[in-house]
MARBA-3410 file (N, C-alpha, C, O; in Angstrom, 1 decimal):
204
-46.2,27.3,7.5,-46.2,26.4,8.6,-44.8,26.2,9.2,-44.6,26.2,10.4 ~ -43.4,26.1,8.0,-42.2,25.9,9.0,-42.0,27.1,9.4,-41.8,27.0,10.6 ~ -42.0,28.8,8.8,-41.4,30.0,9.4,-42.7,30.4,10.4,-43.0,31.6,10.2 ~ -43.2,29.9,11.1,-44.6,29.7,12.1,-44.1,29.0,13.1,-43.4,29.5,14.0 ~ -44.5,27.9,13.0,-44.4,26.9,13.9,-43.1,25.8,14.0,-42.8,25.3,15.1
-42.6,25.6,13.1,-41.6,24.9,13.5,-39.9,25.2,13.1,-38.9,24.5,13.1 ~ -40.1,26.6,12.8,-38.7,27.1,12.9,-38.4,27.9,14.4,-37.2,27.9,14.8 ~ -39.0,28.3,14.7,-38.7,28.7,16.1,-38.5,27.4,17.0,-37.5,27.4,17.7 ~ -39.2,26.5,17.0,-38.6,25.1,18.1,-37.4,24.4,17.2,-36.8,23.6,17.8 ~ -37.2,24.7,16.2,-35.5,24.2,15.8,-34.7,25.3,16.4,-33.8,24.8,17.2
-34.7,26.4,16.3,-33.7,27.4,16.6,-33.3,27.5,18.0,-32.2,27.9,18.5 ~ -34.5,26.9,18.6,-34.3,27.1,20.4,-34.4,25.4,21.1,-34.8,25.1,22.2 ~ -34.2,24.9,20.6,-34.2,23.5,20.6,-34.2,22.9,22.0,-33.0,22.6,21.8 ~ -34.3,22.5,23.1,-33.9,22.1,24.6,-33.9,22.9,25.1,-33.9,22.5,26.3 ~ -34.1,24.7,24.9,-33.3,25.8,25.9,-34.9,26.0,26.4,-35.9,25.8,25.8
-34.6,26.5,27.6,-35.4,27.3,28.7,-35.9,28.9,27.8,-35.5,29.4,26.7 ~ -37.0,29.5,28.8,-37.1,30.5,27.9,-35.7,31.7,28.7,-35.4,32.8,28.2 ~ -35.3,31.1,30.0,-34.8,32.1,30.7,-32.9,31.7,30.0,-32.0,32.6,30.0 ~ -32.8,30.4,29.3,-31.6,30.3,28.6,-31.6,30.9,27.3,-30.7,31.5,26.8 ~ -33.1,30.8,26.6,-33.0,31.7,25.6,-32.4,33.3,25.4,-31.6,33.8,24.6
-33.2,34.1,26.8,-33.2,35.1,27.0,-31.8,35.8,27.4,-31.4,37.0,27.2 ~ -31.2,34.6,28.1,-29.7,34.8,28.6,-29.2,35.7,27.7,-29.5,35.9,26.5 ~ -27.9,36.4,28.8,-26.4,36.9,27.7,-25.3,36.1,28.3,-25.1,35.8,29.5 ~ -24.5,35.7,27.2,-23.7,35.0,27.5,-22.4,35.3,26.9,-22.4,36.1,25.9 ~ -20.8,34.5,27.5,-19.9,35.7,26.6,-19.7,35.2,25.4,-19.7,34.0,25.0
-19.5,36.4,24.7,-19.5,36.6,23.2,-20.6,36.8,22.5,-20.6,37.0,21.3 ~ -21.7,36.7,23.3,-22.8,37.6,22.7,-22.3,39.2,22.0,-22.9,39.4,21.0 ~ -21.4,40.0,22.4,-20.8,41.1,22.4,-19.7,41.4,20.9,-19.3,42.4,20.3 ~ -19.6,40.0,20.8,-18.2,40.3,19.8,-18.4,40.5,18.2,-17.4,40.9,17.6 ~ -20.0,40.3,17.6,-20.0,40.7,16.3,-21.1,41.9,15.9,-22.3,41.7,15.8
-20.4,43.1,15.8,-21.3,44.1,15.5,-22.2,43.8,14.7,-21.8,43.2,13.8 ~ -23.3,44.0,14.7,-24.2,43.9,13.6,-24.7,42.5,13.6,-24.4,42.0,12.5 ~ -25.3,41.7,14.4,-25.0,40.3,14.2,-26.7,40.3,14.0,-27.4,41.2,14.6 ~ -27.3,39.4,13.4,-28.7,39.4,12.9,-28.5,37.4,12.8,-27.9,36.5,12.2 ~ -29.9,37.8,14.2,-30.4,36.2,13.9,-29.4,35.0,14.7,-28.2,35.3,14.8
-29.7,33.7,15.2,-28.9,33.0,15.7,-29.6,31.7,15.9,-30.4,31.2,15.1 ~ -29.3,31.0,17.3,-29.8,30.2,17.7,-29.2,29.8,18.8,-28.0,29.8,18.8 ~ -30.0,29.5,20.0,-29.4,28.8,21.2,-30.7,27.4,21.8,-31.9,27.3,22.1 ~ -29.7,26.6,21.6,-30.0,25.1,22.0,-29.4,24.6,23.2,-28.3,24.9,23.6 ~ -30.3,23.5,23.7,-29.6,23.5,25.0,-29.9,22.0,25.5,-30.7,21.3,24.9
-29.1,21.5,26.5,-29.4,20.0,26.9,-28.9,19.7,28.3,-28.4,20.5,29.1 ~ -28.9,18.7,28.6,-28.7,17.9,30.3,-27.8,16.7,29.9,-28.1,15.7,29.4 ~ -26.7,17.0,30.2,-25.6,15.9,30.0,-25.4,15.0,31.5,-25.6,15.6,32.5 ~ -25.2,14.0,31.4,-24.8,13.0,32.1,-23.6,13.3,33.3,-23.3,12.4,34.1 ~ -23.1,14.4,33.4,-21.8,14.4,33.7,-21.4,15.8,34.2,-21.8,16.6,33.4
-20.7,16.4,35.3,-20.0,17.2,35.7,-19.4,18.1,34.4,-18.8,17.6,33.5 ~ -19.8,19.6,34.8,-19.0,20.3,34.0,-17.4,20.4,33.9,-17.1,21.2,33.0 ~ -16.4,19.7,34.5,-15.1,19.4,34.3,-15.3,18.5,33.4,-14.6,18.5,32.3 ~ -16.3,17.4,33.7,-16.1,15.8,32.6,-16.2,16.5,31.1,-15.3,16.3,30.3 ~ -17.5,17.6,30.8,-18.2,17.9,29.6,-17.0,18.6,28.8,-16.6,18.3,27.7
-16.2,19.7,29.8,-15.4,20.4,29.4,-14.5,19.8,28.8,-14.3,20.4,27.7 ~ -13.9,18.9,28.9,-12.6,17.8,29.2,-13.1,17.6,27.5,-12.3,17.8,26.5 ~ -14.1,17.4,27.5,-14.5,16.8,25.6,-14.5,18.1,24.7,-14.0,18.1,23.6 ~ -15.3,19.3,25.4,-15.4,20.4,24.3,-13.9,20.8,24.4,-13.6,21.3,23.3 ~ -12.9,20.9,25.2,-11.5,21.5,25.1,-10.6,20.8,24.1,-9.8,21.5,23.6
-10.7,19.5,23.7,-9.9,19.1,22.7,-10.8,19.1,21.6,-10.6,18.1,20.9 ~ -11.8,19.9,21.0,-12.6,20.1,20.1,-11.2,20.5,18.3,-10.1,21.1,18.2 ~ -11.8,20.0,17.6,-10.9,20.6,16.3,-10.7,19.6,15.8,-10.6,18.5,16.4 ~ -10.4,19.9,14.0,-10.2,19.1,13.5,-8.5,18.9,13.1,-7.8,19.8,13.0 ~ -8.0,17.2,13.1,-6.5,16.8,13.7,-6.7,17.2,14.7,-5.8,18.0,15.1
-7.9,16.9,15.7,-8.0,17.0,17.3,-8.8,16.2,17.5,-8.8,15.3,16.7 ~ -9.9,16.1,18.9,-10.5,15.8,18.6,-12.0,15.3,17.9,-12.8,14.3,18.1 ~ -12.0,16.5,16.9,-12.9,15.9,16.2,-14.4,17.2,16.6,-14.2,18.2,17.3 ~ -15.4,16.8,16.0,-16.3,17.6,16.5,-17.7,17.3,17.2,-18.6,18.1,17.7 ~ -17.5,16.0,17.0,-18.7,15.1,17.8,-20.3,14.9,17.2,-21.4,14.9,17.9
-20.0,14.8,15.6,-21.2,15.3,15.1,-21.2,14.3,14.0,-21.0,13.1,14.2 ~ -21.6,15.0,12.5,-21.6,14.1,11.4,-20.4,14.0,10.8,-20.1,15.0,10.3 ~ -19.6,13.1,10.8,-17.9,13.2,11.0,-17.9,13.3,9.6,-17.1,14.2,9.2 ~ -18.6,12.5,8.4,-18.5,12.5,7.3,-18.3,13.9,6.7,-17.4,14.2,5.8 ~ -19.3,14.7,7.3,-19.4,15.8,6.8,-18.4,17.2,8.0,-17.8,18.3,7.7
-18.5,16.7,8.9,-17.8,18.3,9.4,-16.4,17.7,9.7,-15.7,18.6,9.9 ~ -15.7,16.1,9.8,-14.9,16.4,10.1,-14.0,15.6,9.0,-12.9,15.2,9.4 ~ -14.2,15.4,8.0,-13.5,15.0,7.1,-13.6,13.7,6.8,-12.6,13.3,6.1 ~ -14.2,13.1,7.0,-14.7,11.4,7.2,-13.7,10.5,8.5,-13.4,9.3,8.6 ~ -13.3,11.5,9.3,-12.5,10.7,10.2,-12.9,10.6,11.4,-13.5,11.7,11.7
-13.0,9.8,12.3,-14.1,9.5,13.5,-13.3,10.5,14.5,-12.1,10.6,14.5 ~ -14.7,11.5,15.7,-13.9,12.2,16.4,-14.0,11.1,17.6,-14.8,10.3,18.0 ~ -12.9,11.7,18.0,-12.0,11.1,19.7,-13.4,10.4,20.2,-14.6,10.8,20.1 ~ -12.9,9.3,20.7,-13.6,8.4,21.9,-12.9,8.3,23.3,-13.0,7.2,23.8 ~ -12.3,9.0,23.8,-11.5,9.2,25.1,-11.1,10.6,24.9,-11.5,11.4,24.0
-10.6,10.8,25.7,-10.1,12.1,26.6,-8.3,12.4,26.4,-7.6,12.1,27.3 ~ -7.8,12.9,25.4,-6.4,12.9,24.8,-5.8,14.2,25.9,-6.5,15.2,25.8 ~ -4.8,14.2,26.8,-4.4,15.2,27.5,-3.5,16.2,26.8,-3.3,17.4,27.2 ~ -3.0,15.5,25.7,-2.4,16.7,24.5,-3.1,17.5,23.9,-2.5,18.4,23.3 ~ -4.5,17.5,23.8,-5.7,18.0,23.5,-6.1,18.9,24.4,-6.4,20.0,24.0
-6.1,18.8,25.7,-6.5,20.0,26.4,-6.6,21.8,26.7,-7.4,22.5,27.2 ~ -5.4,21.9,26.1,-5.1,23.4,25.8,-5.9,23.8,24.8,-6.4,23.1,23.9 ~ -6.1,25.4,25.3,-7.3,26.1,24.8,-6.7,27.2,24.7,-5.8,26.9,25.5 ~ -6.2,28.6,24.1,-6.3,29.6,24.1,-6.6,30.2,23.5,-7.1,29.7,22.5 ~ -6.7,32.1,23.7,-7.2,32.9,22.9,-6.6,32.9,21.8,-5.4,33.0,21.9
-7.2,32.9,20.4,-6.3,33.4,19.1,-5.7,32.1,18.5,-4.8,32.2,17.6 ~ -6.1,31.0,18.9,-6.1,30.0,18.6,-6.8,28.8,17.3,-7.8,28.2,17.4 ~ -6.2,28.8,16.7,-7.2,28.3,15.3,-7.2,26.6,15.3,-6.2,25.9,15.5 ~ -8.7,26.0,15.1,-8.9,25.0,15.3,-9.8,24.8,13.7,-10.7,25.4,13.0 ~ -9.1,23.9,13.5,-8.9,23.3,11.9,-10.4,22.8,11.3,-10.3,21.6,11.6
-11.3,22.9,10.9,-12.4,23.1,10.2,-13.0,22.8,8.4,-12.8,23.6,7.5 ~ -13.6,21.5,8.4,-13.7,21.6,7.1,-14.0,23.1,5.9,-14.3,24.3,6.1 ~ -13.8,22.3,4.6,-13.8,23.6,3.4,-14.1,23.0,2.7,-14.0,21.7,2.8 ~ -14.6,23.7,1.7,-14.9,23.0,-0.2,-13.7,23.3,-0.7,-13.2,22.5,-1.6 ~ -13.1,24.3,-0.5,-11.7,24.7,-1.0,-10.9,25.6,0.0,-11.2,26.4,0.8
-9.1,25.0,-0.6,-8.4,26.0,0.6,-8.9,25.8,2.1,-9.7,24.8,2.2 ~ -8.7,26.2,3.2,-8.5,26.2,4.5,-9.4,27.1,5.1,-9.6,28.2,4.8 ~ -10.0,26.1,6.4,-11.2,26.8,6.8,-10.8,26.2,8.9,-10.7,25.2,9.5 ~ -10.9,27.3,9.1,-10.9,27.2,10.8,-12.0,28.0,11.7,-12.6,29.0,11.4 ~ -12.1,27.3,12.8,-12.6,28.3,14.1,-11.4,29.1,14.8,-10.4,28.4,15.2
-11.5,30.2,15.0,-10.9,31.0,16.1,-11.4,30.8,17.4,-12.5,31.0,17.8 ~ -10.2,30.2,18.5,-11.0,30.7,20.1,-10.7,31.8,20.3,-9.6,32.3,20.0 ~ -11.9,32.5,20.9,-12.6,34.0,21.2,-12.5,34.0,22.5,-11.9,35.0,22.9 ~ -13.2,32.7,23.7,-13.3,33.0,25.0,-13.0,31.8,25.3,-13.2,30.8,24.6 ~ -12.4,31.7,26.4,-12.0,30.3,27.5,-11.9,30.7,28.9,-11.2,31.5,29.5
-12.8,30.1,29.1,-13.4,30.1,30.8,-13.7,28.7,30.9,-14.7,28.1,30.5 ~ -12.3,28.2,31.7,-12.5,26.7,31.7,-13.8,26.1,32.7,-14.3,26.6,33.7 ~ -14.1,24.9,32.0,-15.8,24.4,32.7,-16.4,25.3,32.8,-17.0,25.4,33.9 ~ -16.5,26.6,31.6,-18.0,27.5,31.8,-18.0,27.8,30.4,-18.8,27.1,29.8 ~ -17.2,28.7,29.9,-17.6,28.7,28.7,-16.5,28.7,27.8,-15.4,29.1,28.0
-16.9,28.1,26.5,-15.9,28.5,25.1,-16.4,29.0,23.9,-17.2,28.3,23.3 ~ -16.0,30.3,23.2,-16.6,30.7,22.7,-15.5,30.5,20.5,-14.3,30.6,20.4 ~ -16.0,30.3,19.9,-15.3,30.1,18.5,-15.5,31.3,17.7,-16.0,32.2,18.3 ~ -15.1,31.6,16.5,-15.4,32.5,15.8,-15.4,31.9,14.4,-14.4,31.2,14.6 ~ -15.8,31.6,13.3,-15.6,31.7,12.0,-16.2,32.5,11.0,-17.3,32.9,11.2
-15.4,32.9,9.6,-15.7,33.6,8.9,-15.3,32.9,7.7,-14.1,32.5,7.5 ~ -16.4,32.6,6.7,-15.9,32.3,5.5,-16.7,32.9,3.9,-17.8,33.3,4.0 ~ -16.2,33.0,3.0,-16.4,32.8,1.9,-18.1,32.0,1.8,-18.2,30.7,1.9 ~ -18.9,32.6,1.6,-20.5,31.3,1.4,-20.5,30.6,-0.1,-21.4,30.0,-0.6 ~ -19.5,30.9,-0.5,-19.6,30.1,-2.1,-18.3,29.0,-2.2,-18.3,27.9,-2.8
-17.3,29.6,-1.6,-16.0,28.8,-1.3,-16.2,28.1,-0.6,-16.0,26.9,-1.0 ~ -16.8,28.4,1.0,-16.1,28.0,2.1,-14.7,28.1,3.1,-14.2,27.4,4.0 ~ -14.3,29.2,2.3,-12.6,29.7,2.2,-12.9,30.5,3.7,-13.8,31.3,3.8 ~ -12.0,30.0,4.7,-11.8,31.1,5.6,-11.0,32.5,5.3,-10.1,32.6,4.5 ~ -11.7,33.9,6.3,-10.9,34.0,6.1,-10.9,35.2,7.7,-11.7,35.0,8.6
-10.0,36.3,7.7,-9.6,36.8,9.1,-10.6,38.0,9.1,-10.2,38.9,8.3 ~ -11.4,38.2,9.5,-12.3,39.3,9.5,-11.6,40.6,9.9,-11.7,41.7,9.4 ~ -10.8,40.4,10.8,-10.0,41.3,11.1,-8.7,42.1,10.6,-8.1,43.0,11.1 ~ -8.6,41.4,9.2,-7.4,41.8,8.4,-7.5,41.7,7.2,-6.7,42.3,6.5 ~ -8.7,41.0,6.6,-8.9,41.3,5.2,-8.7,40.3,4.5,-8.7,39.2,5.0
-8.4,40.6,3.1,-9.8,41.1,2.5,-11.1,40.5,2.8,-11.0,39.3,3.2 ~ -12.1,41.0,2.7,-13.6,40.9,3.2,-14.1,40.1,1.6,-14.2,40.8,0.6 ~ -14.4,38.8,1.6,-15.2,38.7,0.4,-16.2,39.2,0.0,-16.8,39.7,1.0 ~ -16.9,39.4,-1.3,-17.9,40.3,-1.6,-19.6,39.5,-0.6,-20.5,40.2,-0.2 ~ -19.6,38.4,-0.5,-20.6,37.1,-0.6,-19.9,36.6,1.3,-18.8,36.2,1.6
-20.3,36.7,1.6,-19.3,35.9,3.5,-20.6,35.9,4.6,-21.7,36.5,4.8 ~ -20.0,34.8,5.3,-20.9,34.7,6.7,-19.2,34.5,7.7,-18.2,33.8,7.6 ~ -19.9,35.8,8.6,-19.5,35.4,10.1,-19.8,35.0,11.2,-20.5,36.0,11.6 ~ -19.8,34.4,11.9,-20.5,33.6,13.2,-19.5,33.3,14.2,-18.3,33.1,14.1 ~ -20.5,33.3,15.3,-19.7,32.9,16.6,-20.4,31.6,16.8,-21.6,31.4,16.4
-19.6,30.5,17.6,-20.6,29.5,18.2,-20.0,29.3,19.4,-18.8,28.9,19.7 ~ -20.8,29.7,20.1,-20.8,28.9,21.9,-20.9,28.4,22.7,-22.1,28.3,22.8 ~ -20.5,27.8,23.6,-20.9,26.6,24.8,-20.6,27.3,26.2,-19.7,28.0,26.6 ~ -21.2,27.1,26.4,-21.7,27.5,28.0,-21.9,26.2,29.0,-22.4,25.1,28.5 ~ -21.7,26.2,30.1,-22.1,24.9,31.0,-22.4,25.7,32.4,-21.6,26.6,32.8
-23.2,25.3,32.9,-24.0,25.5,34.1,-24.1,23.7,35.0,-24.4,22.7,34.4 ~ -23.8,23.8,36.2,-24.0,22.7,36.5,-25.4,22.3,36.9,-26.0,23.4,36.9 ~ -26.2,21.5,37.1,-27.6,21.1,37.1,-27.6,19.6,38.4,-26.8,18.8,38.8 ~ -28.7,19.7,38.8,-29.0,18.8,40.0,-28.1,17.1,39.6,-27.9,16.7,38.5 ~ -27.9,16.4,40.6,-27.3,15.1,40.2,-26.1,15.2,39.6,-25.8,14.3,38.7
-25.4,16.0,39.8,-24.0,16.3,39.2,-24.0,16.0,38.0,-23.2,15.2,37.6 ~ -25.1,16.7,36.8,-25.2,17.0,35.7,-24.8,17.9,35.5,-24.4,18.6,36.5 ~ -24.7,18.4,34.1,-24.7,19.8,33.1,-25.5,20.0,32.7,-26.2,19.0,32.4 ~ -25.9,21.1,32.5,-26.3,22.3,31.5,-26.0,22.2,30.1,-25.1,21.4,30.3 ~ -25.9,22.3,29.1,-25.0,22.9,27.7,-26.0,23.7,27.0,-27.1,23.2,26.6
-25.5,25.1,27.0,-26.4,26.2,26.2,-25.3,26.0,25.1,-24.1,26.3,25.2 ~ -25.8,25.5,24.2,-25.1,26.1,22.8,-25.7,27.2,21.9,-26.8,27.1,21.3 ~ -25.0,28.3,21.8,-25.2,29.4,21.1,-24.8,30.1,19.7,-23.7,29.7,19.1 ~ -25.2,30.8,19.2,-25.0,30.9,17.8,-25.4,32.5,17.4,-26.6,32.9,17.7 ~ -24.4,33.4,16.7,-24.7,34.3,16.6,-23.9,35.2,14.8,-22.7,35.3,14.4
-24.8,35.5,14.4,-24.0,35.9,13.0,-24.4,37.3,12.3,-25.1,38.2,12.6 ~ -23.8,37.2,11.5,-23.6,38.4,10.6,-23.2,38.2,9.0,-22.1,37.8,8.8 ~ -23.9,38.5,7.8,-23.0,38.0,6.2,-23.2,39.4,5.5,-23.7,40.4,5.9 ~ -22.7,38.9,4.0,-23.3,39.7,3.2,-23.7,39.4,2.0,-22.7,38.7,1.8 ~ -24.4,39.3,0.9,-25.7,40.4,1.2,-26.6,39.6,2.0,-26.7,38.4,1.8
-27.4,40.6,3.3,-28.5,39.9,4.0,-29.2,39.0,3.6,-29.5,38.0,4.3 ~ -29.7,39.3,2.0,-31.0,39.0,1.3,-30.9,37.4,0.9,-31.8,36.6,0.9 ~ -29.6,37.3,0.6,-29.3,35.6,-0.1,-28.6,35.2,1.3,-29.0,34.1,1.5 ~ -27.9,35.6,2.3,-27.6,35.1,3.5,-29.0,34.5,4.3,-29.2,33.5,5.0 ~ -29.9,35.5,3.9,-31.2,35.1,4.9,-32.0,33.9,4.2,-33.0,33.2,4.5
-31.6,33.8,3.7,-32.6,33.2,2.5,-31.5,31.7,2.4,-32.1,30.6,2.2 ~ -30.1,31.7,2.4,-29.6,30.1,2.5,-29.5,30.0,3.8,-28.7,29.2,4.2 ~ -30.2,30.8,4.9,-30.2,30.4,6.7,-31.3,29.8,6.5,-31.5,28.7,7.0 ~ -32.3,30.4,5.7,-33.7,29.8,6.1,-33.9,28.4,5.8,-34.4,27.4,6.4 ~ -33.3,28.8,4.1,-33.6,27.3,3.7,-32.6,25.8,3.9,-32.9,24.7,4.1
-31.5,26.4,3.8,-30.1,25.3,3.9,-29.3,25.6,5.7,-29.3,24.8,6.7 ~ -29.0,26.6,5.5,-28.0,26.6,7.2,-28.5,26.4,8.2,-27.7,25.9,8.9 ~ -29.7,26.5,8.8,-30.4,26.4,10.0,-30.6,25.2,10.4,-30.4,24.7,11.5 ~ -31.4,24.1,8.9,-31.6,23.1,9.3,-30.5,22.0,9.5,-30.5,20.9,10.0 ~ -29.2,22.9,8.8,-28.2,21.6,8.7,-27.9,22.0,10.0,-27.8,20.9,10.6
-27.8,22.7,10.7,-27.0,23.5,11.7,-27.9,22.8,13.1,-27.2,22.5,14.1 ~ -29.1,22.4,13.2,-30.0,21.8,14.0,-29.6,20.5,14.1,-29.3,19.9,15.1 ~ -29.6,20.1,12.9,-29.1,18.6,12.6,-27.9,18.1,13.0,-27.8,16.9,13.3 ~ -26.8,19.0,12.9,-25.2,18.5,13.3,-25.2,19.5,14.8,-24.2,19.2,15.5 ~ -25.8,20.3,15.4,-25.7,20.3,17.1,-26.4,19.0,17.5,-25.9,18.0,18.1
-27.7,19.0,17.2,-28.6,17.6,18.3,-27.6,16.4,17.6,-28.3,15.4,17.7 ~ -27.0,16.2,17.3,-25.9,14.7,17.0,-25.0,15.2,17.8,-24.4,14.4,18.5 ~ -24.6,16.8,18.0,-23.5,16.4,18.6,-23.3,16.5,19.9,-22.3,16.5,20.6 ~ -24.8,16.6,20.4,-25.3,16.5,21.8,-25.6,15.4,22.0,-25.2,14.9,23.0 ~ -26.4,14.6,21.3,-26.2,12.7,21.5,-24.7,12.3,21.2,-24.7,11.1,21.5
-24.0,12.5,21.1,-23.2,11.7,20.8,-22.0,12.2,22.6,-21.6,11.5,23.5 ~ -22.0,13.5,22.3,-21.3,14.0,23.9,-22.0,13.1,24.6,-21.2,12.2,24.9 ~ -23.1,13.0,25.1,-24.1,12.3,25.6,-23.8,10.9,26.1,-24.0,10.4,27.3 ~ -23.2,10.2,24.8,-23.1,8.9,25.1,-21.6,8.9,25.3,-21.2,7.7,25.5 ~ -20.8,9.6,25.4,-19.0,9.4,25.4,-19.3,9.8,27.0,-18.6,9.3,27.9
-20.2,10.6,27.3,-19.9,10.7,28.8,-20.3,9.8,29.5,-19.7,9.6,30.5 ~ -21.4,9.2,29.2,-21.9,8.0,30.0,-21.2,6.5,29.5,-21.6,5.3,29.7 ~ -20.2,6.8,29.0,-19.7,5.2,29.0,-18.6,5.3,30.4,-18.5,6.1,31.2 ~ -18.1,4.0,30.2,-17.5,3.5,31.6,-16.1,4.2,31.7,-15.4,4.0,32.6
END
């Protein structure tokens, strides 16, 4: 009943079938990538306002707008708009909980008020980051991209396609802690952190 019916409306959560079907950038950047998810929603607010919140994204930033306990270290993310926060670039590492040792996102893409795209790679037993592009490769790892997209929408709303795209090793126990543990935590900490964007943009 859940790999039926109710894992496919977690995975595509808000999105259109024509957002589903979308390409978007960084769709392109992990060879071999198996499996994902794109979720999607109607924010309150102009894609400058939305951007303004996803560009100071990170942790010792601000924050990630979700279950703070758990992704951001138990420290509350940003409730305003920090302008030392706004820089974005490529190759840029944005600080990320771990079980051990040091764990970040890479920015991949910046297209201000359209899209931002992340990268991480870690250790699935550590949670140890580490550079896919330089090694060493742990034996056990998940790589993923996550993305935000904004489209503006009638009433000087947004759009937010958030996307998700990955690759690990071995398939067999990767597919198998997506099915049972990653997906749903992964459902659970976007729709919070789409309520929560939600409500920082509609305050005064």
């Amino acid at each position: 009943l859940y790999a039926a019916s109710l894992r496919p409306r977690l995975l595509t959560w808000g999105a259109t079938d024509e957002e589903i079907a979308g390409a978007y950038p960084g769709d392109d950047i992990l060879s071999g990538a198996r499996g994902g998810t794109t979720m999607a929603t109607t924010l309150p607010a102009s894609p400058e306002a939305v951007w303004a919140w996803l560009a100071q994204m990170g942790g010792g930033r601000g924050g990630w707008y979700s279950r703070d306990w758990l992704d951001n270290n138990g420290e509350p993310s940003a409730d305003r708009i920090v302008p030392e926060w706004q820089s974005l670039e490529v190759g840029q590492q944005l600080a990320a909980p771990a079980l051990t040792g040091e764990n970040w996102f890479t920015v991949m893409h910046v297209e201000p008020c359209r899209s931002l795209v992340l990268r991480g790679a870690y250790g699935m037993f550590s949670g140890r980051a580490f550079d896919p592009d330089a090694g060493p490769i742990p034996h056990v790892y998940v790589d993923g991209i996550w993305g935000f997209h904004l489209t503006p929408a009638p009433g000087d709303q947004t759009r937010l396609v958030a996307r998700t795209r990955g690759r690990s090793r071995p398939r067999w126990l990767a597919s198998a802690f997506g099915f049972l543990i990653g997906e749903p935590m992964h459902f659970l900490m976007q729709t919070k952190q789409f309520d929560n964007l939600r409500d920082r943009l509609a305050q005064p």
